[in-house]
N, C-alpha and C positions, 0 to 999 in steps of 0.2 A: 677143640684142643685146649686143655688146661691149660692157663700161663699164669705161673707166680713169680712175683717181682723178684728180681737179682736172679732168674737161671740162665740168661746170656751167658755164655761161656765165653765170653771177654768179659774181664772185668774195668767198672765205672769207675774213675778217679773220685776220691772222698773229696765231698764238697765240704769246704770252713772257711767260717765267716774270723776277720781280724779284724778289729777297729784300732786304728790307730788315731791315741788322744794324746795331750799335753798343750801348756801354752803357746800361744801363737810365736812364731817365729827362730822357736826350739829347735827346731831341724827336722820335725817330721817328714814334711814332703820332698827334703833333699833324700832322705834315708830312702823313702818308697822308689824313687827317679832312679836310683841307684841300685837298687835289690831287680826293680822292674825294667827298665830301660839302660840301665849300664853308663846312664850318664850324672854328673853333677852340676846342678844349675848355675850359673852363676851372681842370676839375678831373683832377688826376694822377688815371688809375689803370694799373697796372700791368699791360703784356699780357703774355699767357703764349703764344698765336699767334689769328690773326687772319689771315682771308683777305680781299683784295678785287678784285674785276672792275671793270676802266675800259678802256673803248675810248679810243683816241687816235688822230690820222692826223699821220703824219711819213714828211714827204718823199715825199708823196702816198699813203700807203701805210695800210690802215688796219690798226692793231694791238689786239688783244685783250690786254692785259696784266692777267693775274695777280700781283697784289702780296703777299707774304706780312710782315707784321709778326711781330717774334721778340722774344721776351724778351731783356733783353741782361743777366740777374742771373746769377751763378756757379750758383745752383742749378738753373737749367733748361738748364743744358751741353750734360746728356745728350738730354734733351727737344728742344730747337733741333735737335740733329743731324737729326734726320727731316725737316728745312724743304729740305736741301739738294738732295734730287733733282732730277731734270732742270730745271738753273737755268742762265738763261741769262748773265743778268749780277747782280752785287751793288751796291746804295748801301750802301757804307758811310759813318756817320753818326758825327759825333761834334758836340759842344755847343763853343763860343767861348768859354763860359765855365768851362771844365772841362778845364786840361789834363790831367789823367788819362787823360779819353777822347782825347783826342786820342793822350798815350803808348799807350794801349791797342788804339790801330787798328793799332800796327808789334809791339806786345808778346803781345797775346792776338790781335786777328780775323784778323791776317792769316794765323796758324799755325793755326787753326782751321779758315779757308777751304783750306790748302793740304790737311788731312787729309781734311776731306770734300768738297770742290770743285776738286781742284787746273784750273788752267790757266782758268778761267772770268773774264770780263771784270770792270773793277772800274769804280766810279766812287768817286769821296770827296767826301762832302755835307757841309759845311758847316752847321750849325746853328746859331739864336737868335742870329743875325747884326746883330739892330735893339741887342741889348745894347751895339754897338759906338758907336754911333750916339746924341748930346743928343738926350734922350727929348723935349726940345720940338719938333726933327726930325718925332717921329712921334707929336707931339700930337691929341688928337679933340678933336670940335666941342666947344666950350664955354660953350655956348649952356645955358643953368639955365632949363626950364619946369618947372610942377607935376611934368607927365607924366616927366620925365626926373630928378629929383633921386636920387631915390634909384639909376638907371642911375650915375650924375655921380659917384655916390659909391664905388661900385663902382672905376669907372675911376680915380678917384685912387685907389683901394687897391691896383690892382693898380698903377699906377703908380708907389708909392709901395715896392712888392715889387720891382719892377722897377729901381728905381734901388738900392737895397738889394744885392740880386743883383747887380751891375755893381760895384757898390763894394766886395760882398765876392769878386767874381773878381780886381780891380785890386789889393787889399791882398793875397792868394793869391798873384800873380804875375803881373800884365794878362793879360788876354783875348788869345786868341789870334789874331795877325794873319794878314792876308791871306798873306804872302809865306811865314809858316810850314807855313798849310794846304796853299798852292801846293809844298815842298819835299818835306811829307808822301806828297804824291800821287804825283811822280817817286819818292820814296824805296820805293814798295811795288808801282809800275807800275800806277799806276791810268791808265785812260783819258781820264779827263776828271777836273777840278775843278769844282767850283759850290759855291757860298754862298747860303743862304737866310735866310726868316723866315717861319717858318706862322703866327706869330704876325700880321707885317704881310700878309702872304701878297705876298712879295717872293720873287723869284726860284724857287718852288714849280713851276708850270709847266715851265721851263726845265729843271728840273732834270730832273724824268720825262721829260720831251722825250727832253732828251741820254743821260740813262738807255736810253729806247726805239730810239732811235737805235743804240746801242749795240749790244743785244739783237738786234736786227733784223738785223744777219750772224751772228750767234753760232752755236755750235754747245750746244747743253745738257751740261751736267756736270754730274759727281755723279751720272749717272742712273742705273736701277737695272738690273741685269744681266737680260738678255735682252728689255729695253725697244726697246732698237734693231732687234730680230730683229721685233717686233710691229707696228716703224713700219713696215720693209719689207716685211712681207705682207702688211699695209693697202692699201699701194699698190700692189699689183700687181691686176694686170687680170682680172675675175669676167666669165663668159662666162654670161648671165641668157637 
């Protein structure tokens, strides 16, 4: 009996690869925690790589996405290189309140991406975007039971970090605005722009969406030699 690849009459979810890069401490792996797992961390810890599966359906279509988290410190340079194969598109990620990263998306990733990914799709993510934003904006209940006090207190502390952080990005040099992220992202040919908050879990969605979106005609780069010879004897037709 003939069999050629894809005549299952169910169809396979499209498999795409996402790297997510940017400097360390930017908000990547809150953003993933949050798209993936619905929660947001509280406490930094440093990733060195991290893999995750989430299905999503865009534009009717359903997508198995592999998301890989990357270290974004100088010492895992070498280490990160390996995240790069067969990828389809990249989130590059940089923090509002951090021009640096921001510099460092046109100064380091994007030379990085061209040595080990060249021609792969970009998008440019926006991070800790509520920074921008009077934190009364994005106040929580403030309702004081027994049960919640010491929650209560919490949220002022971090509240109280949080305005902290905003005032010492503004006295740094303001927060980076919308129109510069937007100048960023023609300046390096990303595909798309997005702005988020995993923290408020603002624009998160959206963002993987337009990500997936992306991915979804891509061709993979970076992939590894004789990868492509593998895909096409896969599919060629077994006479069983």
């Amino acid at each position: 009996m003939p069999i050629c690849g894809g005549s299952s009459s169910s169809k396979k979810p499209i498999e795409r690869k996402i790297v997510i890069l940017g400097d360390g401490a930017c908000g990547k792996t809150s953003l993933l925690n949050v798209f993936t797992r619905g929660y947001f961390p509280k406490v930094y810890e440093p990733t060195v790589f991290e893999n995750y599966i989430h299905d999503i359906f865009v534009d009717s279509q359903h997508i198995t996405l592999s998301l890989w988290d990357t270290a974004g410190q100088e010492e895992f340079d070498r280490l990160r290189s390996l995240s790069y194969s067969d990828t389809h598109t990249i989130m590059l990620c940089f923090s509002v309140d951090s021009r640096d990263s921001l510099d460092n998306v046109q100064h380091k990733w994007v030379g990085e991406i061209a040595d080990h990914c060249e021609g792969v799709k970009l998008v440019l993510v926006a991070l800790k975007c509520d920074l921008r934003s009077n934190t009364n904006e994005f106040a929580l209940d403030s309702a004081i039971t027994p049960g919640n006090i010491q929650q209560q207190q919490q949220q002022q502390q971090q509240q109280q970090q949080q305005q902290q952080q905003s005032s010492n990005a503004r006295d740094n040099g303001r927060l980076v605005s919308y129109d510069e992220g937007l100048a960023m992202a023609k300046k390096i040919g990303a595909l798309r722009y997005l702005e988020c908050s995993a923290k408020m879990n603002r624009g998160v969605n959206e963002a993987f969406t337009e990500a997936a979106r992306c991915a979804l005609t891509a061709h993979p780069k970076g992939a590894r030699e004789g990868s492509q010879e593998e895909s096409n004897s896969s599919s060629k037709c077994s006479i069983m």
